[in-house]
N, C-alpha and C positions, 0 to 999 in steps of 0.2 A: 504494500500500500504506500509504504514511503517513497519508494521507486517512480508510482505512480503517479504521486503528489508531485516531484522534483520534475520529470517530465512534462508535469500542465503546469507546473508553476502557483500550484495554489493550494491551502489545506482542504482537505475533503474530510476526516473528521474531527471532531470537537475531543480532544485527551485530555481535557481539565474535568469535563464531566462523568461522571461510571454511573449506568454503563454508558459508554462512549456513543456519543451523536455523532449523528452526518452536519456538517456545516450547509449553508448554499450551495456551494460549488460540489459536496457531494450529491447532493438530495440530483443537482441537474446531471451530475455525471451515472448515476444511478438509474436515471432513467432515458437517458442515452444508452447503458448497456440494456437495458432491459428491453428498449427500440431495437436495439441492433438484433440480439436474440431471437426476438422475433421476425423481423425483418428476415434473417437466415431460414430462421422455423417453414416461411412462406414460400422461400424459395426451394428450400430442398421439396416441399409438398409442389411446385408446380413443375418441378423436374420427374418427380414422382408419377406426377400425371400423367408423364409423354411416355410410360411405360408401361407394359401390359400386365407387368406382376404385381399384387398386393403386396408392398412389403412396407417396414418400418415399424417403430413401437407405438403400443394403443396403452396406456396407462391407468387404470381402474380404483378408483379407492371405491369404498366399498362397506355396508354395515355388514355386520355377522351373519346376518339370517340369511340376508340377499344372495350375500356373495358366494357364500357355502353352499346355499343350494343348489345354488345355478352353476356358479364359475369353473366347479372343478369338471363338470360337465362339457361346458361350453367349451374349457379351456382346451380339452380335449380335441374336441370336432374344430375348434378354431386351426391348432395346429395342425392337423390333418389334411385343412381345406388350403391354408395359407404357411408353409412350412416357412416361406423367406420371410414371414410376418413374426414380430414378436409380442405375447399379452404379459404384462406383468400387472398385478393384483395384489391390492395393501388391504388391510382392515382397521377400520378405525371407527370412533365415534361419530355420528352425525354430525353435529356442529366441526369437528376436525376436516371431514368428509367437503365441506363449502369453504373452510379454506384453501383445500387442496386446490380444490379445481379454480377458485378467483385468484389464488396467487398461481396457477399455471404448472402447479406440481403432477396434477392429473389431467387427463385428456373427457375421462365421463366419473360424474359421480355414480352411486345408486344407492338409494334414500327413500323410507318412508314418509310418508304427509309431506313430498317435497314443496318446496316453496319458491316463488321463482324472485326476483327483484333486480335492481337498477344493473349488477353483472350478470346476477348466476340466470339463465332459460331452462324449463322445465320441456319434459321430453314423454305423456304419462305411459307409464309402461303398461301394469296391472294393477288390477285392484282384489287382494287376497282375503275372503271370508273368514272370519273370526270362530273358534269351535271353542268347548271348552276340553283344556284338558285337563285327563285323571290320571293315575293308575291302573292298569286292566283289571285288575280288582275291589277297584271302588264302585258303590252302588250306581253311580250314575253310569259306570262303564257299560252296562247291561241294556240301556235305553235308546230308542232309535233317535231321541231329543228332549231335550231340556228346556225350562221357560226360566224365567230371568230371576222369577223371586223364589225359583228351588235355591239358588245360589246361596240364599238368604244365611248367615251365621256361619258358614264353613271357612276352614281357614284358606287365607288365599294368599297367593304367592304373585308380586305385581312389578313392578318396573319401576328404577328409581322417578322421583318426582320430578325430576327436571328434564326426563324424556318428552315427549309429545305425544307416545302411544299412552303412554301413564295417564296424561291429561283426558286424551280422548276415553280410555276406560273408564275412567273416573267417571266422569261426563254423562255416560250410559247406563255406568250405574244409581246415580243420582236419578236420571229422567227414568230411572224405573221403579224407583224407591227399593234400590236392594242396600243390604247393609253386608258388606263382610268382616271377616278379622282378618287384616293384613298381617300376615306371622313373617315376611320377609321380603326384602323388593331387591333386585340383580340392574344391572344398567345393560345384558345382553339376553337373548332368547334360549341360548345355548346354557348358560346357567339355571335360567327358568324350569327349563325342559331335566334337568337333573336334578333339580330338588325336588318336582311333583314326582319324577321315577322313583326317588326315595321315600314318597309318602308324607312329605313335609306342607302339604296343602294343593289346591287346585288353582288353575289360571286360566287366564283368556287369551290365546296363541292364535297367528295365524294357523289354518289349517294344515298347506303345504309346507310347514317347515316342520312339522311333525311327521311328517312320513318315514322318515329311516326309523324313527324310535317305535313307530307303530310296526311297521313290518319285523325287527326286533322284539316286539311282543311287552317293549318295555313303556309305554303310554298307550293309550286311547284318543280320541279325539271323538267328542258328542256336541252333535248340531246344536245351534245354541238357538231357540226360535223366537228374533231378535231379528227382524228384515233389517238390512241398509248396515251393520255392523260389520266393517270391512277396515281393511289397512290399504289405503293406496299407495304403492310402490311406481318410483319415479327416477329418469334417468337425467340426470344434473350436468351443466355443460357451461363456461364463460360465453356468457354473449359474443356474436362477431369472432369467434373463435373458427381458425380454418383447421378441418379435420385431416388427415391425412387419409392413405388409402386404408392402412389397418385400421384405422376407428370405424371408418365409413364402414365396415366389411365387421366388426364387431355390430354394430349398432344395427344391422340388418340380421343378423343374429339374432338377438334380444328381443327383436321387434316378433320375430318369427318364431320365436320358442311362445311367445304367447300365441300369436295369430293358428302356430298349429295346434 
């Protein structure tokens, strides 16, 4: 950085303060490299273009549920269809998830209850029905469906509160007047789904992310008869963002895992 300074001639950051600031002259030199970045990013995609192979990387963040269901699938038939393409796949929390992609670390998010705004454009993918789940051996296990206020007093197992699927349960539980006893809340679905296996309470999951554990014989999943109770899943992208060919060739994927 010093190097760099001695060649413009001028401080770019602030060392009297910690942690250390960009001065003027970095704040502008900052986003001159971050032009230029880009500017490259554009070019290599329209070199890309004059050519008939998919190739390049497509960069995924990703929540838990999403991306485990699907990705390790997809990531498969991706490499198969596109060998000179490359998918690289992170997991993290939502709010991390709309960093990635506004600061340009990811090429698509994929996000629950997404939300679109002044960067990020939404993309909707599916909208995944809410079941509840139990234990194969809990009473409700045995029922072709359940109504809202059986739920009533049982202990339940829910999503930390600063999630949005949280807020939304909550929400429908209220407008149905059920009352439960929250005995634990996880901030991921994957935890969720192994404290009901252990018998530690019942939850409200999407359906499709319980399927490995049902075919393992270790949950259940019972209709919950509750019309319009659903998670919609969402595919998150920077506005004005040029995709390359692997994204474009991911993103027909995705579209087409629902559409079949």
């Amino acid at each position: 950085m010093q190097e760099v300074e001695r060649r413009l001639g001028v401080t770019l950051l602030d060392r009297t303060k910690r942690p250390l600031e960009l001065t003027q002259a970095g704040r502008m030199y900052g986003d001159f490299c971050r032009d230029v970045l880009r500017r490259a990013a554009e070019f290599s995609m329209t070199l890309e273009s004059l050519k008939g192979e998919v190739e390049g990387l497509v960069r995924v963040a990703s929540i838990y549920s999403a991306g485990l269901s699907e990705m390790s699938r997809l990531g498969a038939q991706f490499a198969a269809e596109y060998p000179t393409a490359q998918l690289h796949v992170e997991y993290m929390r939502p709010e991390k998830i709309y960093d990635a992609v506004r600061e340009d670390a990811a090429d698509l998010g994929l996000v629950s209850y997404p939300e679109s705004s002044r960067e990020i454009a939404v993309i909707p993918w599916r909208e995944e029905e809410m079941y509840v789940a139990v234990r194969p051996d809990h009473e409700f296990a045995a029922r072709a469906e359940i109504y809202p206020a059986d739920l009533n007093g049982h202990a339940f197992i829910g999503f930390d509160e600063d999630l949005r699927i949280r807020r939304e349960v909550d929400r429908f539980l209220r407008a149905e007047g059920v009352e439960v006893d929250f005995a634990m809340h996880f901030d991921n679905i994957q935890t969720i789904k192994e404290a009901v296996a252990l018998g530690q309470g019942i939850s409200i999951l999407p359906a499709r992310t319980m399927q490995a554990e049902i075919e393992q014989g270790r949950l259940a999943a019972v209709r919950l008869n509750a019309p319009g109770l659903v998670r919609p899943v969402g595919i998150v992208h920077r506005r004005k963002k040029k995709f390359n060919r692997a994204t474009e060739a991911l993103l027909g994927m995705l579209t087409a895992s629902v559409e079949g």
